[in-house]
N, CA, C and O atoms as a GROMACS GRO file, in nm:
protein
  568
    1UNK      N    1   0.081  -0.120   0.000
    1UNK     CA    2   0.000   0.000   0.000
    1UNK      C    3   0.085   0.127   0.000
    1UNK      O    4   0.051   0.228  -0.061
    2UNK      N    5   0.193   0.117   0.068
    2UNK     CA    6   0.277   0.298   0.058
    2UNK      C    7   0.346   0.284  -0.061
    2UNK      O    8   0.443   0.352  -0.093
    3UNK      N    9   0.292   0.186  -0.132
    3UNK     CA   10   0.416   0.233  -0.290
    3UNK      C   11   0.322   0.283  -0.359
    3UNK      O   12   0.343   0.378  -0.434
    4UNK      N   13   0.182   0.216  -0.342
    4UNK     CA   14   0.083   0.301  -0.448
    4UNK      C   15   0.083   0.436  -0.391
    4UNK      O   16   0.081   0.538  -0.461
    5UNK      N   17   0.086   0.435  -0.292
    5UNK     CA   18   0.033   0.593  -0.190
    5UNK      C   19   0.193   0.699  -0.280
    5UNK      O   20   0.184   0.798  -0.352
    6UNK      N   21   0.323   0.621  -0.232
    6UNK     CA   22   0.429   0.698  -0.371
    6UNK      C   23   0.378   0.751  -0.503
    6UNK      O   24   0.388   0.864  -0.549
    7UNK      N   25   0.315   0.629  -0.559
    7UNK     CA   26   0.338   0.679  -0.670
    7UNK      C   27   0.220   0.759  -0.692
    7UNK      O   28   0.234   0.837  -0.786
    8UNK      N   29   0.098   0.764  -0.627
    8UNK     CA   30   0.015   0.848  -0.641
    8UNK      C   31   0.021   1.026  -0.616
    8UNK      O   32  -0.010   1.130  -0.675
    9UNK      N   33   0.082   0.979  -0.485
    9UNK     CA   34   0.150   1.147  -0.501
    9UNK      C   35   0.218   1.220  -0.583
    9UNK      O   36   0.201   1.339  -0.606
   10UNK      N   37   0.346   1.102  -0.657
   10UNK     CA   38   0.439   1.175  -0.774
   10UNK      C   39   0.389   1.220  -0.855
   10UNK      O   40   0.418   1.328  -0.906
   11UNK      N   41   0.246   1.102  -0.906
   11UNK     CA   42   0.186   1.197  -1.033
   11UNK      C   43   0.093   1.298  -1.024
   11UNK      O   44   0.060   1.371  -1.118
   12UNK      N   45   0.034   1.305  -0.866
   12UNK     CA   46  -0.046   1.407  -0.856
   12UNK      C   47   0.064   1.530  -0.834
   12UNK      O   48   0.026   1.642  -0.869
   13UNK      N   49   0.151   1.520  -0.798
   13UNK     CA   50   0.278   1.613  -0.836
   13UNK      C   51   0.285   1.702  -0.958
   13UNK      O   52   0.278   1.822  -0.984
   14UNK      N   53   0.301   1.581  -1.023
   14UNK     CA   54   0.342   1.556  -1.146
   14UNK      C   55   0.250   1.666  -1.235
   14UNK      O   56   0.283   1.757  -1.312
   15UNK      N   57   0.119   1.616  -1.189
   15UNK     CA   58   0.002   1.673  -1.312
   15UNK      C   59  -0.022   1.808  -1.200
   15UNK      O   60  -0.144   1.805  -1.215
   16UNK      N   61  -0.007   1.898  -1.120
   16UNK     CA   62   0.063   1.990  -1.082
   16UNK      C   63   0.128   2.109  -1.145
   16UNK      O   64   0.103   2.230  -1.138
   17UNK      N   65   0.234   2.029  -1.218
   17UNK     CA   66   0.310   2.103  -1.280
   17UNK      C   67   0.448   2.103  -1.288
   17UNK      O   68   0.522   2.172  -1.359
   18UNK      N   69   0.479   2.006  -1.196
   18UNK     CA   70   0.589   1.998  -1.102
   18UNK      C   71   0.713   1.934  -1.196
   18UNK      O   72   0.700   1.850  -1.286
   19UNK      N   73   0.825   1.992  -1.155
   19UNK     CA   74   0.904   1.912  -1.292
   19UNK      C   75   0.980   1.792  -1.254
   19UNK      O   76   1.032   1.710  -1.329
   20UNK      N   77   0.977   1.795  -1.096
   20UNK     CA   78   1.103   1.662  -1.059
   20UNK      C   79   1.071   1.635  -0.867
   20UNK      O   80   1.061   1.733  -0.792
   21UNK      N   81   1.063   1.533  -0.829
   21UNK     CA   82   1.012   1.496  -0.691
   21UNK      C   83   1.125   1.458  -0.663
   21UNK      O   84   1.201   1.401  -0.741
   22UNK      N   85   1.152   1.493  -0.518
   22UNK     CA   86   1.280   1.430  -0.445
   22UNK      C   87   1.252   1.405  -0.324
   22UNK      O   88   1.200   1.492  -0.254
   23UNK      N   89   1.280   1.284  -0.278
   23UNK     CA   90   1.251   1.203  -0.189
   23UNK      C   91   1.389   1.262  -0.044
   23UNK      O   92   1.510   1.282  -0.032
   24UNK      N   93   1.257   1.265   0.040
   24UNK     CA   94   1.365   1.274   0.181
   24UNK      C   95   1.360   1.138   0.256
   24UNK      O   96   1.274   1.085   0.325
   25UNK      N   97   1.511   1.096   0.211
   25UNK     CA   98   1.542   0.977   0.312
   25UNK      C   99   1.692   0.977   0.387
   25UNK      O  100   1.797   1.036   0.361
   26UNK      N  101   1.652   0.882   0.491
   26UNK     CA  102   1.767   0.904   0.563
   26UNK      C  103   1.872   0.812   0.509
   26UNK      O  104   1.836   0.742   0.415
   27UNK      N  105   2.022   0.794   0.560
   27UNK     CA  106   2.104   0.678   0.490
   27UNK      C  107   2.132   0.573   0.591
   27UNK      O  108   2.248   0.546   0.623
   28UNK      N  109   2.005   0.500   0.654
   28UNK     CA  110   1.968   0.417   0.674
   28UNK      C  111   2.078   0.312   0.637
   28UNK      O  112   2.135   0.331   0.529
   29UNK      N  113   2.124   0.186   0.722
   29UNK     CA  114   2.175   0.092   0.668
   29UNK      C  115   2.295   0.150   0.593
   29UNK      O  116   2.336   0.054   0.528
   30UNK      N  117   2.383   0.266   0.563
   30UNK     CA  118   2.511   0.285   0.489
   30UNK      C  119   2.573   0.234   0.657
   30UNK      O  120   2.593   0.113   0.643
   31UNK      N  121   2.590   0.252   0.724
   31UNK     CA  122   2.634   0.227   0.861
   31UNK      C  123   2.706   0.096   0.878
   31UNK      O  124   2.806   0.072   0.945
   32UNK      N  125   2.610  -0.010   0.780
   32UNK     CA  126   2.690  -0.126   0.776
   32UNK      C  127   2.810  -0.136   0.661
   32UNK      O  128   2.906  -0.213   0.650
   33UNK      N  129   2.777  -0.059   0.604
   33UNK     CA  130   2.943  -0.045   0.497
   33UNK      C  131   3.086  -0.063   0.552
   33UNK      O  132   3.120  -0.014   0.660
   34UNK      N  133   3.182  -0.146   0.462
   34UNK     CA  134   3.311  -0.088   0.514
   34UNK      C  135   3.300   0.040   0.472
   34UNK      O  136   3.213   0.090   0.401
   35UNK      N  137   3.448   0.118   0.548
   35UNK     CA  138   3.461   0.248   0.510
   35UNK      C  139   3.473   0.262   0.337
   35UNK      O  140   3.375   0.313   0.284
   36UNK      N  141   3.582   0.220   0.249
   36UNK     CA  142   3.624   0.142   0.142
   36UNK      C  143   3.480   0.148   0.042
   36UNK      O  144   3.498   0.135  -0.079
   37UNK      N  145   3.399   0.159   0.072
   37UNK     CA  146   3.266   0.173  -0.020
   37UNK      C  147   3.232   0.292  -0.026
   37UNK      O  148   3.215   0.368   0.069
   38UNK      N  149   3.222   0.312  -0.129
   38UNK     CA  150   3.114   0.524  -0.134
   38UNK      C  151   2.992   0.470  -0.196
   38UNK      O  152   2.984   0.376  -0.275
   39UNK      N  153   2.905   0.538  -0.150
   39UNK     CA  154   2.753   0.550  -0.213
   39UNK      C  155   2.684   0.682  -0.256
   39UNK      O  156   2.657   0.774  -0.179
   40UNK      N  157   2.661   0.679  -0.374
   40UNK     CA  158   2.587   0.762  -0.437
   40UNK      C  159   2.468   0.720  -0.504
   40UNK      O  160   2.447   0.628  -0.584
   41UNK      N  161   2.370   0.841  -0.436
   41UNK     CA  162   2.252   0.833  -0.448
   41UNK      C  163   2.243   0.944  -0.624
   41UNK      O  164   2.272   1.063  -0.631
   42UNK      N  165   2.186   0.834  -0.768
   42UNK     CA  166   2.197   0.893  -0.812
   42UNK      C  167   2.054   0.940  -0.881
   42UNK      O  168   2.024   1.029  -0.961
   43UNK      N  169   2.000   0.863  -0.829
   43UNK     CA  170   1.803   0.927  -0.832
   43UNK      C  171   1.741   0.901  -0.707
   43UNK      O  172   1.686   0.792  -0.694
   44UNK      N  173   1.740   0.970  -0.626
   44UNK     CA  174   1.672   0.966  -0.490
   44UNK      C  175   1.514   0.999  -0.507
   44UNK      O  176   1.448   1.012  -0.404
   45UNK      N  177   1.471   1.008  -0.595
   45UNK     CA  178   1.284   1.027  -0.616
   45UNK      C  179   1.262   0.925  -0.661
   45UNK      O  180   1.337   0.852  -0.726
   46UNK      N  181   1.101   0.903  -0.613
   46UNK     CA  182   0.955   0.841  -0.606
   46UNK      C  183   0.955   0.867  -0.751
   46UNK      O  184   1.011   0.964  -0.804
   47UNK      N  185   0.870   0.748  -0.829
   47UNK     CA  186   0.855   0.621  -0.780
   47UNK      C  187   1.042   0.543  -0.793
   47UNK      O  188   1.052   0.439  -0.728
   48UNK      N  189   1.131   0.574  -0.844
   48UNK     CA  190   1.238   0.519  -0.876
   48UNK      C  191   1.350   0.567  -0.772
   48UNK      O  192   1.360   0.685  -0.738
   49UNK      N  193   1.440   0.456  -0.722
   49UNK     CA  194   1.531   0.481  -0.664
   49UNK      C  195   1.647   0.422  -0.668
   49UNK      O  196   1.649   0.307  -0.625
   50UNK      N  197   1.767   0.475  -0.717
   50UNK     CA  198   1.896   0.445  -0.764
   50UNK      C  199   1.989   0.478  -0.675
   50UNK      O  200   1.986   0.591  -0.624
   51UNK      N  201   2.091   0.382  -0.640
   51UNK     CA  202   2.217   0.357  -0.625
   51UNK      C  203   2.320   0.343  -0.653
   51UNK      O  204   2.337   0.223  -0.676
   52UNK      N  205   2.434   0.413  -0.671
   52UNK     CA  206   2.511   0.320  -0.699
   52UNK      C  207   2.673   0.331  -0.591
   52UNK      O  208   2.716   0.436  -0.544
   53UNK      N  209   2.729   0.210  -0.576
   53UNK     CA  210   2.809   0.181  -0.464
   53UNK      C  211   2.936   0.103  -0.548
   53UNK      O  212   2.944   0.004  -0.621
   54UNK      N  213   3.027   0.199  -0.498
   54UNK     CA  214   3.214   0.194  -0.565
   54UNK      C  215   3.282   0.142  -0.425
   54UNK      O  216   3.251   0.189  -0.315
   55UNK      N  217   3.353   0.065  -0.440
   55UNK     CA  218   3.469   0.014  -0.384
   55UNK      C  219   3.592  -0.063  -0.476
   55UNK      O  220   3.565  -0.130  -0.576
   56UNK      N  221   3.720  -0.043  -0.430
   56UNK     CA  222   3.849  -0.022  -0.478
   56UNK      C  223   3.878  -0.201  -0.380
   56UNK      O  224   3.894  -0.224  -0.260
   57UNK      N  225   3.871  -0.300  -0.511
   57UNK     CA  226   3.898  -0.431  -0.438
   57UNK      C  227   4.042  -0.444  -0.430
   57UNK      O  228   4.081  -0.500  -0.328
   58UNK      N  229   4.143  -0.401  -0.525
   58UNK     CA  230   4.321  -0.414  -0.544
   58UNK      C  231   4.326  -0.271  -0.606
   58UNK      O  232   4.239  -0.198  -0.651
   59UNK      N  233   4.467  -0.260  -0.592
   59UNK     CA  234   4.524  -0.137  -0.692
   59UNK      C  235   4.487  -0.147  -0.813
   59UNK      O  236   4.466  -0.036  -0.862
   60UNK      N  237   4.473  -0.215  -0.868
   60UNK     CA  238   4.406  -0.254  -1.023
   60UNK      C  239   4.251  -0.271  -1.047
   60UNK      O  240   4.193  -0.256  -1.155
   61UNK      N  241   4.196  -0.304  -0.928
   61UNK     CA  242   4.061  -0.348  -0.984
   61UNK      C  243   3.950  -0.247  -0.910
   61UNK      O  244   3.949  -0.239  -0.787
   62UNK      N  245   3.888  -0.197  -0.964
   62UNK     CA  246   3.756  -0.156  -0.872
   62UNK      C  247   3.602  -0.187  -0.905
   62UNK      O  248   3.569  -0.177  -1.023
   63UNK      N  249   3.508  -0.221  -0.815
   63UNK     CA  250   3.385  -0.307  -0.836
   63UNK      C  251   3.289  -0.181  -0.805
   63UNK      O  252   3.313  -0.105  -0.712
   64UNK      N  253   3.194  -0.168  -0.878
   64UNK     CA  254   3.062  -0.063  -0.897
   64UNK      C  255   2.928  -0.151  -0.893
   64UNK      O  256   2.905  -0.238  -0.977
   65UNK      N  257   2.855  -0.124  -0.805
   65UNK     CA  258   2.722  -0.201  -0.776
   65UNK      C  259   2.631  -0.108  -0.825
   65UNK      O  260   2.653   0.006  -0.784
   66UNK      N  261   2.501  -0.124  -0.924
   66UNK     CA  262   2.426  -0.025  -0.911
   66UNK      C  263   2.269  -0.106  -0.864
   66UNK      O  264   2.218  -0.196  -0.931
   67UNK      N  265   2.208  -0.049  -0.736
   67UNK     CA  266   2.044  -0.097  -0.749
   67UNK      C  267   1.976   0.050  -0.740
   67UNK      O  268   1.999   0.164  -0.700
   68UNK      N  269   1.821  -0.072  -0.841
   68UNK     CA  270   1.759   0.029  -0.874
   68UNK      C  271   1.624  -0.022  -0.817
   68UNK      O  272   1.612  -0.139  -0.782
   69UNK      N  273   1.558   0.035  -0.811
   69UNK     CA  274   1.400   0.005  -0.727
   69UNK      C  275   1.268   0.107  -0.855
   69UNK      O  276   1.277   0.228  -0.874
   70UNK      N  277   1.195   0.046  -0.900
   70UNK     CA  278   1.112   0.103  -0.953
   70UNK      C  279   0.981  -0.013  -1.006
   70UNK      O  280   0.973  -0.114  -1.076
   71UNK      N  281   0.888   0.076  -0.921
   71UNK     CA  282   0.723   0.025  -0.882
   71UNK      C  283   0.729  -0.085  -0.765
   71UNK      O  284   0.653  -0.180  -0.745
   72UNK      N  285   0.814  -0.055  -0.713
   72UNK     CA  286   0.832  -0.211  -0.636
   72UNK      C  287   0.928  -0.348  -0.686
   72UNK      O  288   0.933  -0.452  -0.622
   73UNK      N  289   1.004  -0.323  -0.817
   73UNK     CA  290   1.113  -0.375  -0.836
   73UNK      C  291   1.212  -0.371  -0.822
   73UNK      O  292   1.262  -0.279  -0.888
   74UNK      N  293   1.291  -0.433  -0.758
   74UNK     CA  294   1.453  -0.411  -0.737
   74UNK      C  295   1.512  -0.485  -0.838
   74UNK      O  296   1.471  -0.599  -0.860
   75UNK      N  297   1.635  -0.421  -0.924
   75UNK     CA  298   1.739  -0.459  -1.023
   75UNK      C  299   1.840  -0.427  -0.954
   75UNK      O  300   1.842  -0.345  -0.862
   76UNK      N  301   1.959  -0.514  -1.011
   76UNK     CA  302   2.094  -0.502  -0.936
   76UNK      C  303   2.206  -0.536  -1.028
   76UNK      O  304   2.194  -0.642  -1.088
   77UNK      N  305   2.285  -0.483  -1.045
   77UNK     CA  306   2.373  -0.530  -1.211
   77UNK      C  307   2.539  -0.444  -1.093
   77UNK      O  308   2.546  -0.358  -1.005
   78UNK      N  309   2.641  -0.536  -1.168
   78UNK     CA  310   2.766  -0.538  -1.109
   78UNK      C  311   2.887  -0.526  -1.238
   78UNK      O  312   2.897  -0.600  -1.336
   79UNK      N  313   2.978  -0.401  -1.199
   79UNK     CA  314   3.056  -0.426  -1.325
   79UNK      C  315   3.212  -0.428  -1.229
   79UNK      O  316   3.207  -0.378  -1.117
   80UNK      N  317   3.323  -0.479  -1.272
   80UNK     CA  318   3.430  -0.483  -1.227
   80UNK      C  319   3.550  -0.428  -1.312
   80UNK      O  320   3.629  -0.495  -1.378
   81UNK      N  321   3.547  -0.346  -1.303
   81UNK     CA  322   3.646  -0.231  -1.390
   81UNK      C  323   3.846  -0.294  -1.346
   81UNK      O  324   3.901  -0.279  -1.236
   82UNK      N  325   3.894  -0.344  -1.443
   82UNK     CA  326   4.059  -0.356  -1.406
   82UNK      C  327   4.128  -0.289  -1.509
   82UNK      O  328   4.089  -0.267  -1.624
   83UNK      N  329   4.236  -0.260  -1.455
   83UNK     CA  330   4.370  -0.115  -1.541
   83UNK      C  331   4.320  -0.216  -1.711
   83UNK      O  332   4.256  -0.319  -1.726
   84UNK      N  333   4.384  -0.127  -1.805
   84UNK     CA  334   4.399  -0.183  -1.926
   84UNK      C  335   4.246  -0.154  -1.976
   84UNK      O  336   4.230  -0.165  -2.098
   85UNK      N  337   4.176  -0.132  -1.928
   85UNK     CA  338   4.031  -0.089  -1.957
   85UNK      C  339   3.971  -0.218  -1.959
   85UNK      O  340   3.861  -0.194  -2.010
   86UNK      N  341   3.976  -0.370  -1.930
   86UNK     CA  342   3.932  -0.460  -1.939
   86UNK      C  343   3.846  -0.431  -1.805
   86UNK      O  344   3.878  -0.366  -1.705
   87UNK      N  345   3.708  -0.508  -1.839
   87UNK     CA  346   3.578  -0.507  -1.738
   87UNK      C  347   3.530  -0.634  -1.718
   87UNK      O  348   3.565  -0.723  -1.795
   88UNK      N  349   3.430  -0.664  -1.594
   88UNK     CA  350   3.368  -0.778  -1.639
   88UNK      C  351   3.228  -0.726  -1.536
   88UNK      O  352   3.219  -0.683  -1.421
   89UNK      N  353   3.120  -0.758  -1.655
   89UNK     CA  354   2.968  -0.753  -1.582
   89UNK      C  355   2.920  -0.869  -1.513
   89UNK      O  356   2.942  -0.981  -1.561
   90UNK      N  357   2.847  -0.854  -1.394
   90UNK     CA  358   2.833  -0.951  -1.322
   90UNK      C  359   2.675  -0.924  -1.248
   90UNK      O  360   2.620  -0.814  -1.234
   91UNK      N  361   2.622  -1.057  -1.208
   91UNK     CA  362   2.522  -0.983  -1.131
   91UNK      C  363   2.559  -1.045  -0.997
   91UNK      O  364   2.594  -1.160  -0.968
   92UNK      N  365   2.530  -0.879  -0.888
   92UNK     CA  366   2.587  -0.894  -0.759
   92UNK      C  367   2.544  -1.034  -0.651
   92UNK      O  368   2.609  -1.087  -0.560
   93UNK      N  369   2.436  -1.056  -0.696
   93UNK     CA  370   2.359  -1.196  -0.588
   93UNK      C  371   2.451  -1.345  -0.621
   93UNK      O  372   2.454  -1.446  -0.552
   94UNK      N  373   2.508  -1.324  -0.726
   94UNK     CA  374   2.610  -1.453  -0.772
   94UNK      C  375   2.761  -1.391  -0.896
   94UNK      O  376   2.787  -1.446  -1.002
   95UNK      N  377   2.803  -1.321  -0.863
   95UNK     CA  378   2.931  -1.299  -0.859
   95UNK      C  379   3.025  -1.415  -0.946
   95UNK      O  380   3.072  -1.415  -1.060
   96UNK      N  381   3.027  -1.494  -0.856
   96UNK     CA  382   3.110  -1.631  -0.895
   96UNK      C  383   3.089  -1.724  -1.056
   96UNK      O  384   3.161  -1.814  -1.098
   97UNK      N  385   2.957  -1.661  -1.127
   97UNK     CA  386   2.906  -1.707  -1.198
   97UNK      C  387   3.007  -1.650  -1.338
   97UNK      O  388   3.038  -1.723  -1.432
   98UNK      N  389   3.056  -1.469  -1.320
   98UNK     CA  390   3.154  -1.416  -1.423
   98UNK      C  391   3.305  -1.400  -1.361
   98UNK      O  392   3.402  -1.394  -1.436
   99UNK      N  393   3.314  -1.397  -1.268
   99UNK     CA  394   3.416  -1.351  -1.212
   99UNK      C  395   3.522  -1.507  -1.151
   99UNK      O  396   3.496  -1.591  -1.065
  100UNK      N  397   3.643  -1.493  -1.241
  100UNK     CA  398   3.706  -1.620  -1.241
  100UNK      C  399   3.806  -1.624  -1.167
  100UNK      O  400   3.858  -1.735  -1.154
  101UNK      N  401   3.880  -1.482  -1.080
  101UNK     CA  402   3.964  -1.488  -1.059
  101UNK      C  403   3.976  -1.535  -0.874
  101UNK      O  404   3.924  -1.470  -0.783
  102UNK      N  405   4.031  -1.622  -0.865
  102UNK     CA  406   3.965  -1.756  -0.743
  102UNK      C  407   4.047  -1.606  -0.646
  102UNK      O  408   3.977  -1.578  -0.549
  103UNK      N  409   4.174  -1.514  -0.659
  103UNK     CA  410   4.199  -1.435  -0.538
  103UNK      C  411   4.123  -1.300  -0.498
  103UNK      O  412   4.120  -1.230  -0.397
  104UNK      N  413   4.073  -1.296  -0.607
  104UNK     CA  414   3.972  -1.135  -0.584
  104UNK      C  415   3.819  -1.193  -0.537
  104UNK      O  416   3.737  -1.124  -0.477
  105UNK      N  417   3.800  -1.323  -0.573
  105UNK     CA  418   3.611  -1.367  -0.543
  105UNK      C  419   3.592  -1.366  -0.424
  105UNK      O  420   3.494  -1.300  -0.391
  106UNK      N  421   3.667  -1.428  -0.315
  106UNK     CA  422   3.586  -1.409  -0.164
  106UNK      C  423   3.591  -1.238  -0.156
  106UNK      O  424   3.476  -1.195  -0.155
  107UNK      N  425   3.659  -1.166  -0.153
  107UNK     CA  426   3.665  -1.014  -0.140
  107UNK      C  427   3.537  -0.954  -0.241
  107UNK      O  428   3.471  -0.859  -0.200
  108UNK      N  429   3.517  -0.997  -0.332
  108UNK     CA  430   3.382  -0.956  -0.408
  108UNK      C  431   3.272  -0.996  -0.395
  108UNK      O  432   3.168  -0.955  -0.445
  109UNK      N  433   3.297  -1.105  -0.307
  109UNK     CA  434   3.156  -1.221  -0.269
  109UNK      C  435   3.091  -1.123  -0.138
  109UNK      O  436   2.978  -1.074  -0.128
  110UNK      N  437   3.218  -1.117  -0.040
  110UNK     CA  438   3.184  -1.056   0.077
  110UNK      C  439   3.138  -0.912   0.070
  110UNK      O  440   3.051  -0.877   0.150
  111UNK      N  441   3.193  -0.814  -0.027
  111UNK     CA  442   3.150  -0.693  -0.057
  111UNK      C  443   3.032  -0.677  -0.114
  111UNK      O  444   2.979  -0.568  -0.092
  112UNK      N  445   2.970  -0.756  -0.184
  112UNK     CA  446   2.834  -0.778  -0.249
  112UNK      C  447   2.742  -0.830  -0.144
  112UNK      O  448   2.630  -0.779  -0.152
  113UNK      N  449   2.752  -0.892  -0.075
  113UNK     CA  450   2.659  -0.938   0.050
  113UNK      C  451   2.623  -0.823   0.160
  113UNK      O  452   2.516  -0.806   0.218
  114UNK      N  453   2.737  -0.754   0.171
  114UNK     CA  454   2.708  -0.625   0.261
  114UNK      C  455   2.644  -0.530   0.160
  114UNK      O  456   2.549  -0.456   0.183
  115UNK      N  457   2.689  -0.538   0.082
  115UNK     CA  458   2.616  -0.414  -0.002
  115UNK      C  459   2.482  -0.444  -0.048
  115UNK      O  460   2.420  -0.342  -0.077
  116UNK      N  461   2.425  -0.540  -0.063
  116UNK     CA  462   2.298  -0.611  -0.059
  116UNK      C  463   2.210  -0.588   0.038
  116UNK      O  464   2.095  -0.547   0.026
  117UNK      N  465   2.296  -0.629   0.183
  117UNK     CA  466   2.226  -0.625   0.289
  117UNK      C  467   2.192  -0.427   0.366
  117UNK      O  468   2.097  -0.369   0.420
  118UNK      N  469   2.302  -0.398   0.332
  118UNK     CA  470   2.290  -0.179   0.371
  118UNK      C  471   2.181  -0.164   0.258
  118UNK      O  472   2.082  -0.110   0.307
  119UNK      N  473   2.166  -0.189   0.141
  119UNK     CA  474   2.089  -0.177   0.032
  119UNK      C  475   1.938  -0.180   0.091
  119UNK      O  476   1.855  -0.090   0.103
  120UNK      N  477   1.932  -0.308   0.121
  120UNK     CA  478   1.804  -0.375   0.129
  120UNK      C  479   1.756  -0.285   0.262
  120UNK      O  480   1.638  -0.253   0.249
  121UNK      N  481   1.803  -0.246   0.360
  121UNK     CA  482   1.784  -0.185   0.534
  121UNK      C  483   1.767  -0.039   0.469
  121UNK      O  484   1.671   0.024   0.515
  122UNK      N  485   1.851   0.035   0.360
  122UNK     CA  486   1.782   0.176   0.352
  122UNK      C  487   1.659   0.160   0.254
  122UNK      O  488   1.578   0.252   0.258
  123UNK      N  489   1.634   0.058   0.167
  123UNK     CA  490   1.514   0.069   0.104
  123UNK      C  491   1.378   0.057   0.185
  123UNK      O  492   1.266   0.096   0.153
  124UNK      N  493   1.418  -0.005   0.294
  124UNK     CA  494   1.339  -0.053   0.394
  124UNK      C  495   1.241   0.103   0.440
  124UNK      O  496   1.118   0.110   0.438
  125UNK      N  497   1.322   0.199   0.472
  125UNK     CA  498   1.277   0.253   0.590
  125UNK      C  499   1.155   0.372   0.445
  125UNK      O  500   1.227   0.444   0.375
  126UNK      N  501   1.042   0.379   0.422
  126UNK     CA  502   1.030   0.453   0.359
  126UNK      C  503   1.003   0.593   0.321
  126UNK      O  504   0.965   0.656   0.420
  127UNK      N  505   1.009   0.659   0.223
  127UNK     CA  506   1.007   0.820   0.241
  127UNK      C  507   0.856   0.859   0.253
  127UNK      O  508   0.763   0.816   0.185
  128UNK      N  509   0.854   0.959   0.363
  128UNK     CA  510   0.753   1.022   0.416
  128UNK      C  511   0.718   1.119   0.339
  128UNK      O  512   0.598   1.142   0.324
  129UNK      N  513   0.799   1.182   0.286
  129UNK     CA  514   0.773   1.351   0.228
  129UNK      C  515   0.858   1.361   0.113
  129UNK      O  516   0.972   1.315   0.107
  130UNK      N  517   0.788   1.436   0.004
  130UNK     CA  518   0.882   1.454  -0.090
  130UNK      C  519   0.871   1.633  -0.115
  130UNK      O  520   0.780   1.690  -0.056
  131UNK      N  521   0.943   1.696  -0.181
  131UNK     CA  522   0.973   1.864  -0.221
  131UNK      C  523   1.009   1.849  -0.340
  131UNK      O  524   1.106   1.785  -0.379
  132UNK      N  525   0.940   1.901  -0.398
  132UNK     CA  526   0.931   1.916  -0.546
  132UNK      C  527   1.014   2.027  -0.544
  132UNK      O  528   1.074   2.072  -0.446
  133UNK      N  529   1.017   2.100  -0.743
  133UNK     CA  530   1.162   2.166  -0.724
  133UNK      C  531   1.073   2.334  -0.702
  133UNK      O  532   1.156   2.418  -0.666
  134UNK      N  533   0.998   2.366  -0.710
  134UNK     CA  534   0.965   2.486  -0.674
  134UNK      C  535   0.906   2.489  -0.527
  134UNK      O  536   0.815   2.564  -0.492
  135UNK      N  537   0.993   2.367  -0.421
  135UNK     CA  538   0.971   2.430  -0.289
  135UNK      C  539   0.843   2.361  -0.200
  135UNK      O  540   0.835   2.370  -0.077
  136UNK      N  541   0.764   2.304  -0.272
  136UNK     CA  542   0.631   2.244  -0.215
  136UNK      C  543   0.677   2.105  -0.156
  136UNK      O  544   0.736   2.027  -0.231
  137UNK      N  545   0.653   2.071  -0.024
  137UNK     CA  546   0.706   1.938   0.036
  137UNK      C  547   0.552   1.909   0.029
  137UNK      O  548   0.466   1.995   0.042
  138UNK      N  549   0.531   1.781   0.009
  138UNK     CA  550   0.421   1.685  -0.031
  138UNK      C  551   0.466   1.567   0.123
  138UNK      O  552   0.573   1.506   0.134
  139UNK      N  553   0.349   1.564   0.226
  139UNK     CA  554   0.395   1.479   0.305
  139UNK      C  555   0.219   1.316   0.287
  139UNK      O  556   0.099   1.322   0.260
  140UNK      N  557   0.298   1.225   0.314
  140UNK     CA  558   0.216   1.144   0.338
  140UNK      C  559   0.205   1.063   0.425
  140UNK      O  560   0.305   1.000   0.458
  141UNK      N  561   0.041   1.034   0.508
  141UNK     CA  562   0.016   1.050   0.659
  141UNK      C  563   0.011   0.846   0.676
  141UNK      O  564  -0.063   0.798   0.762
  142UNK      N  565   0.076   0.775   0.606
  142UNK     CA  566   0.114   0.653   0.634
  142UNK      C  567   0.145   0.638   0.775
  142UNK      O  568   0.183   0.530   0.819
   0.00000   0.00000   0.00000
């Protein structure tokens, strides 16, 4: 029921006039991160909500998580960036499935599980109020 109650507000927003909704949430669940992870929130509005989460696994390699949440779906897609511009896409819930290299996988296994789990604890908590861009906070009495 509070996702319809979301998305009902965005578009009554929306048909308003309004050009863009932004969601006030707290960062819930980043707490369980190593330090070693950054998170950027790169669509924080109703109905859609994007993530994405960088950590530096070796001097050479760094792993980018992005989830996305929209209508009540969560997507999750994993890329692993190493020097030489060589990459490898992965999806974060099974890792082991692209990723061959037997000394970097427990370190990517374990970084994907926390980042799953902080993921899943801030999607959890949900947004009360949103402020559109000319200033109007839209609250809902859930």
């Amino acid at each position: 029921m509070p996702d319809l109650l979301i998305v009902a507000v965005y578009f009554a927003v929306i048909g308003l006039g309004a050009v863009a909704v932004y969601a006030q949430k707290s960062s819930s669940g980043d707490d369980r991160l190593p330090p070693s992870v950054s998170v950027t929130d790169e669509r924080p509005d109703a109905p859609e909500f994007r993530r994405t989460y960088k950590a530096r696994i070796s001097d050479a390699v760094t792993m980018r998580i992005t989830i996305r949440r929209f209508l009540g779906t969560v997507m999750r897609s994993g890329e692993l960036d190493q020097t030489g511009g060589r990459w490898v896409l992965f999806e974060p819930e099974r890792p082991a499935n692209k990723i061959l290299d037997r000394e970097l996988l427990p370190a990517i296994e374990s970084l994907c599980r926390q980042i799953i789990d902080a993921d899943n604890a801030w999607r959890s908590v949900e947004p009360m109020e949103f402020t559109d861009k000319a200033g109007t906070t839209w609250r809902h009495g859930g």
